[in-house]
N, C-alpha and C positions, 0 to 999 in steps of 0.2 A: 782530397784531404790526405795527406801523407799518415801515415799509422805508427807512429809513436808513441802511441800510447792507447789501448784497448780502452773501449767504454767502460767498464768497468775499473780500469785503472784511473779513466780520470776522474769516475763520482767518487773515489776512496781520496781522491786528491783535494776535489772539489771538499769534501767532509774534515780533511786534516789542513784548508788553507789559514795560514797565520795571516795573513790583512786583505784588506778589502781588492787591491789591486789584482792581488793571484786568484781569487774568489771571482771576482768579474771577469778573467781571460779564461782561467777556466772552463767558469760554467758556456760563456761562448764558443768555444774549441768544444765541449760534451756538446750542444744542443747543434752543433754542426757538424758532429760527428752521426747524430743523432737523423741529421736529414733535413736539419730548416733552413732556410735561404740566409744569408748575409742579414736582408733585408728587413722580412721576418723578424729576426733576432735584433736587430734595431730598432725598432719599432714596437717591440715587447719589453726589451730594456728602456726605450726612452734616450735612445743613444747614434749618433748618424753610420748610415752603413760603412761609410768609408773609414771610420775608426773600429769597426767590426770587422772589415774586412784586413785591415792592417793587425789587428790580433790573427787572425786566421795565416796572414802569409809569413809572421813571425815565427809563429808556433811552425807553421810547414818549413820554414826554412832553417829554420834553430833547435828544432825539440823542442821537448819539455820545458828545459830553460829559460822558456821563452814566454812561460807562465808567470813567473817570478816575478815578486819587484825590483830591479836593480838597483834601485835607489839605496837600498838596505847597505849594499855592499859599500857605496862610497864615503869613504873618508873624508873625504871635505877637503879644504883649502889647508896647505903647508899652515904653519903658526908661523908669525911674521919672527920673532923672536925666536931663535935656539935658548939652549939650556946657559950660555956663553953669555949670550946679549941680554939675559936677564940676572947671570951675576953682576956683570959688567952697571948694567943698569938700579941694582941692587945696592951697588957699590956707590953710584954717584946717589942714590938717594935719600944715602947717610951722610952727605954733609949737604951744607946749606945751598939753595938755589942759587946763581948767578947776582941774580935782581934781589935776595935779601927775602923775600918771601916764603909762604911753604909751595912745595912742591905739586902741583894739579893736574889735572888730565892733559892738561894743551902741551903745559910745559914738556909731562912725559913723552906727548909726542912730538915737540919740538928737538927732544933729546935721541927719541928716535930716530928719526931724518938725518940727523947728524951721523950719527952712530953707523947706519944705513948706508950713508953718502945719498941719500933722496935729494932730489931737491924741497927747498922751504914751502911749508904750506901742503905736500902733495898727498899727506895721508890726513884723516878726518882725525880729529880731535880725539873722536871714542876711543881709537889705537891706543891713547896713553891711560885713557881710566882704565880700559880690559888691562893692560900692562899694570895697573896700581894694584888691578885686583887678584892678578894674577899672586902675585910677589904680599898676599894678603893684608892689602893698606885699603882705609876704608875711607871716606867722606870725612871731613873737619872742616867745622866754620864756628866760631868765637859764638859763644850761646851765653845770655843776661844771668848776671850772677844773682843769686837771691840774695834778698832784702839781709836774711842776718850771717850773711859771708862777712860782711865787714866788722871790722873792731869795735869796740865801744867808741872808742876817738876820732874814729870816722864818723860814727852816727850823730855824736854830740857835735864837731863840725859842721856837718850837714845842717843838722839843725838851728845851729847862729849864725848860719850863711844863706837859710831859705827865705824865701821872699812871705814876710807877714800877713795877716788879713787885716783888712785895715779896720780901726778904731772907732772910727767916725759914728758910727752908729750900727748897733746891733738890730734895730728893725728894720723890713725893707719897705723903701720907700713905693707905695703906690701912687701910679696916674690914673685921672678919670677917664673913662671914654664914654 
């Protein structure tokens, strides 16, 4: 076990770990610091040696660092778009779609592709709602207007143009069985 770290330096660690990750390399790196087998310490955590031993040869060959989650650090994936290709794309969707339509996720990402030089089809659909929503545009779809949106001369329309109930008879008729 390489000595980077004093047992007592790693329970102070162990006590100040921010997520579950560095908390479980940790305490594995102390309890083998400590004198229990790979094994042992597999078997008490519930966990296979060989991922306990791969803590242990981290920590020996990286430091401390090596208690960490690195996941923390990463930034993820470039944004498909620059600050450029969202004016640009901002720009085209202020005026009217091609097809005469409103603007949607496909089309944005059809616009993308272009814009891109991608070929057609090669990015999923989502790329253009996250692009809608980025540039803050929200979902629209044509919703039933209420009954008294319309004018009085529609309604009166409406009404000498609706289909009657018929006359014939106000009782109804029953059958025997």
């Amino acid at each position: 076990m390489a000595g980077h770290l004093s047992e007592e330096e790693l329970e102070v660690r162990l006590r100040a770990a921010r997520d579950v990750v560095e908390y479980r390399r940790t305490q594995i790196v102390l309890r083998r610091v400590r004198g229990e087998r790979p094994g042992e310490i597999a078997k008490s955590l519930a966990s296979q040696a060989s991922a306990i031993s791969r803590v242990i040869r981290n920590y020996n060959e990286k430091g401390p660092d090596a208690l960490s989650d690195a996941r923390h650090g990463n930034a993820g994936a470039a944004p498909l778009l620059d600050e450029q290709a969202l004016d640009a794309l901002r720009q085209a969707l202020g005026r009217p779609h091609e097809d005469g339509g409103l603007w949607n996720g496909p089309k944005v990402t059809r616009w993308i592709e272009q814009y891109l030089g991608r070929d057609p089809h090669s990015l999923s659909n989502v790329r253009g709602w996250e692009a809608l929503k980025k540039l803050g545009f929200s979902f629209k779809s044509s919703r039933p207007s209420h009954i008294d949106a319309a004018d009085e001369q529609t309604r009166e329309d409406w009404k000498k143009n609706s289909p009657r109930a018929s006359t014939s008879s106000s009782e109804s008729t029953q059958t025997p069985r």
